[in-house]
C-alpha positions, 0 to 999 in steps of 0.5 A, a space after each residue: 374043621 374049627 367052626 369060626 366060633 371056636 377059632 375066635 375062642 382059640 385066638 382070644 385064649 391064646 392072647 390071654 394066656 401069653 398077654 398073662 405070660 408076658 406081663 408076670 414073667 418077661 415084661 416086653 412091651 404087650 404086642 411086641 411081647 406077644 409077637 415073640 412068643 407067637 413065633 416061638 411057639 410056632 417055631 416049637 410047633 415046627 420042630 415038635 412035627 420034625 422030631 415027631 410027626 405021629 403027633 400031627 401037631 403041626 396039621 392040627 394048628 396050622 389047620 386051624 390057623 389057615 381057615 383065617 383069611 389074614 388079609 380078609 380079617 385085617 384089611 376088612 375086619 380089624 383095621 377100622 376099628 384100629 385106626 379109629 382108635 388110634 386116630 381118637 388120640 391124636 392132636 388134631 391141632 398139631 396135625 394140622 400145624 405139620 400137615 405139609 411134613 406129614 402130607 410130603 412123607 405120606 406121598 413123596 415118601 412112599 413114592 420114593 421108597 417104593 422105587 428105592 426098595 424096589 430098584 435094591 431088591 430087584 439087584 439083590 434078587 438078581 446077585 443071589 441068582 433068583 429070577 424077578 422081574 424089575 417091576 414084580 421088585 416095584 411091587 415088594 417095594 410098594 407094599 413094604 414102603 408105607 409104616 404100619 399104623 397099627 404097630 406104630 400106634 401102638 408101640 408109641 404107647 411105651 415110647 415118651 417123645 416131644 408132642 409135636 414129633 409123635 404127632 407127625 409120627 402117627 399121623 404119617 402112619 394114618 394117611 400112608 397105609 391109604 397112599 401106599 394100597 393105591 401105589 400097590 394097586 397101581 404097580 400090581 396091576 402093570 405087574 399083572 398086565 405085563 404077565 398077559 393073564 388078566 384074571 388075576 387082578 380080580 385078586 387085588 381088589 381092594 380098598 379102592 382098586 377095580 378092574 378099571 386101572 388094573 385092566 380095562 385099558 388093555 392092561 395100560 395104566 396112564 397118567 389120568 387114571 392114576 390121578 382118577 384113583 388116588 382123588 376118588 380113593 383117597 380124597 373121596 375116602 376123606 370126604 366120607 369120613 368128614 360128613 360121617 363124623 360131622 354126623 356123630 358129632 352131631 348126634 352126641 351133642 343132643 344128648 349125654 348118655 356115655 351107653 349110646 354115644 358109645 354105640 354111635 361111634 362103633 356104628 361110624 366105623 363099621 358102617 363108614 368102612 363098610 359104605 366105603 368099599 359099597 360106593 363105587 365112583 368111576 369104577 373106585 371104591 372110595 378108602 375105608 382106611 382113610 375115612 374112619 381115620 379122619 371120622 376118628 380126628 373129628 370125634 376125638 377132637 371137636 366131638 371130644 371138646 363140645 359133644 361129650 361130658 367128662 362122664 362121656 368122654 371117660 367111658 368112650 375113650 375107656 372102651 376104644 382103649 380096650 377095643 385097642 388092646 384086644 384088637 392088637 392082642 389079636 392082631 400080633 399074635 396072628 402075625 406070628 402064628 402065621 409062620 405055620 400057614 404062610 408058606 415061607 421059602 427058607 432059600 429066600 430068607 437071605 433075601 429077606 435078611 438084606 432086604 431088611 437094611 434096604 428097606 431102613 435106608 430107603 425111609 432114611 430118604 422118604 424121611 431126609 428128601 422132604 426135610 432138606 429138599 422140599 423144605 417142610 420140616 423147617 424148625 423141626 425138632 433136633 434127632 427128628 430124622 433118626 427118630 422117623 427113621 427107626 419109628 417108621 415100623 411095618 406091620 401086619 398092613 404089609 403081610 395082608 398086601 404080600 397074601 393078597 398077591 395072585 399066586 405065581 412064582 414071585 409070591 413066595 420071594 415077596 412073601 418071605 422078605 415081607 415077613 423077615 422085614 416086619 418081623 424084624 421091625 416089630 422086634 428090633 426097631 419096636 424095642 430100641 426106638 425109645 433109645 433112639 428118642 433118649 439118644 437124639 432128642 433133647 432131654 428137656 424136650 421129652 
């Protein structure tokens, strides 16, 4: 068995070695790039065992790779410092100015596309002859509903597009993954109470969830605790953030030394994540997610403007740059070498290949509702529908939800689907979506 340090030390070369591969000879963008040769290579692992199994191959490497905890690492370890880095970048005066479109696709949307996605698969699962539950369908619907922002952060780097659209972009991918864990948590935990074995629900736990709305009243979930949830999670998690990163910005305004405001920004989000998910408020933990994402806005903006030097802001922003690359290079190779370890059914891949236009036709309306119905894209930019459509990626967020489901016979239909979806976002959507922009936005705007 690899100790953690050799496992870290595996991971790290990995990305090295493929980052170097893909920037000399294939040149795709760096995440997507890694994502394609992770899954190749674990593709060529599978055959290698097939063709010969005296190597054990196969054994070694998802050995290996099945001793990381992929929701433990990306949910409590990897996501702060993703999002905080994301969000240093992001215009906070052109967030605000889009704050109802954001706020209607961050909410709206993923309610909409929870149950959109969730109704479709449920029929899908029902014409292929597999046996799920409607409200087990509600919960793929739920965790694959939400843009990742991590990937979508992170493939707008190679993407040019008007200012104002890329803001609502990444700031809908901020804010959602926070409202879809808590649209998860509500749906697994009538999921799990229907099935009458509450023990399960200490399995999806997380970022906010407690056995307050997954048990404590008889497995029913009601109206009061579902508003009780999302204000302590996530308006409570938005609270933290803005009195951690009032205090960082604070403390870098007295001094100008880049070595300790660095130091300072790392210690707001290890500690902010980590206060989040101690503070416990009627049975919720506040969202770690959204607070480092609102402490992130705070320092990259106000603290960016009024508490750093030039010097400063070089080296902060340099470091959190390559925080970001690493973190990423890290992050999307694990998603495809979890093909070895995720124990995918390939019955179950032409439910996850249908579920794939599904799920782009339910953002289709998460997107369209809010902008024609309810009203708050008024003056929007030309081609922004198709633009939010196809940008709106999953990722790695998804692949945490579907691994922290308890074990049943519905975790493997869930888990395979989440994974064809992603994968196909990442890919597909991930090296076409800047056609789409050069297709649909007016060139003079870009």
């Amino acid at each position: 068995m690899l100790s953690l340090f050799e496992i870290a030390a595996l991971l790290l070369v990995l990305s090295a070695i493929l980052s170097w591969l893909n920037r000399a000879y294939i040149k795709l963008p760096h995440t997507i790039g890694l994502l394609v040769m992770a899954l190749i290579a674990s593709f060529g692992v599978i055959a290698l065992e097939a063709m010969f199994p005296s190597l054990q191959v196969y054994e070694t490497l998802s050995g290996a790779i099945g001793q990381i905890d992929f929701n433990e690492t990306l949910m409590k370890g990897m996501l702060g410092f993703l999002l905080f880095a994301g969000a240093l970048h992001v215009d906070f005066g052109k967030l605000r100015d889009a704050k109802w479109a954001i706020g209607s696709m961050a909410t709206f949307g993923v309610i909409l596309s929870t149950f959109i996605v969730g109704t479709g698969f449920y029929f899908i699962a029902k014409f292929l002859g597999i046996n799920l539950p409607f409200i087990w369908a509600l919960v793929f619907g739920s965790l694959i509903s939400p843009t990742d922002p991590v990937a979508v952060l992170s493939i707008l780097k190679s993407v040019k597009m008007p200012k104002a659209l890329e803001a609502k972009i990444a700031g809908e991918s901020l804010f959602n993954d926070g409202v879809g864990v808590v649209v998860f948590t509500i749906i697994v935990a009538i999921a799990v109470g229907s099935s009458g074995d509450h023990a399960w629900t200490q399995t999806i736990m997380l970022a906010g969830a407690t056995d307050a709305i997954a048990g404590g009243h008889g497995g029913g979930v009601g109206v009061l605790d579902v508003i009780e949830l999302f204000i302590v999670d996530a308006i409570g998690g938005a609270i933290l953030g803005g009195i951690a990163g009032w205090i960082a910005y604070r403390m870098m305004a007295s001094i100008d030394e880049h070595a300790i405001e660095v130091l300072i920004s790392l210690a707001i989000v290890a500690g902010t994540y980590a206060l989040a998910q101690r503070i416990n408020i009627l049975g919720h933990h506040l969202s770690g997610p959204i607070a480092v994402v609102v402490a992130g806005l705070m320092i990259g903006n106000k603290g960016a403007s009024f508490a750093m030097s030039d010097h400063t802001k070089e080296y902060l922003f340099g470091f959190w740059e390559m925080i970001d690359e690493i973190l990423n290079s890290v992050l999307f190779l694990l998603i495809g070498l979890e093909l070895l370890v995720l124990g995918l059914v390939p019955q179950y891949a032409w439910a996850g290949l249908i579920a794939i236009p599904l799920v782009l036709l339910a953002r289709l309306a998460a997107v369209f509702v809010p902008m024609k119905v309810i009203g708050t894209f008024k003056n929007f930019t030309k081609g922004a529908i198709p633009v939010l459509t196809w940008g709106g990626v999953r990722g790695g967020i998804s692949v945490a939800l579907a691994l922290s489901l308890p074990d049943n016979e519905y975790k493997p239909l869930i888990l395979t689907a989440t994974y064809c979806v992603v994968v196909f976002s990442i890919i597909v959507q991930g090296l076409t979506v800047k056609n789409v922009v050069q297709k649909v936005v007016d060139p003079e705007l870009l």
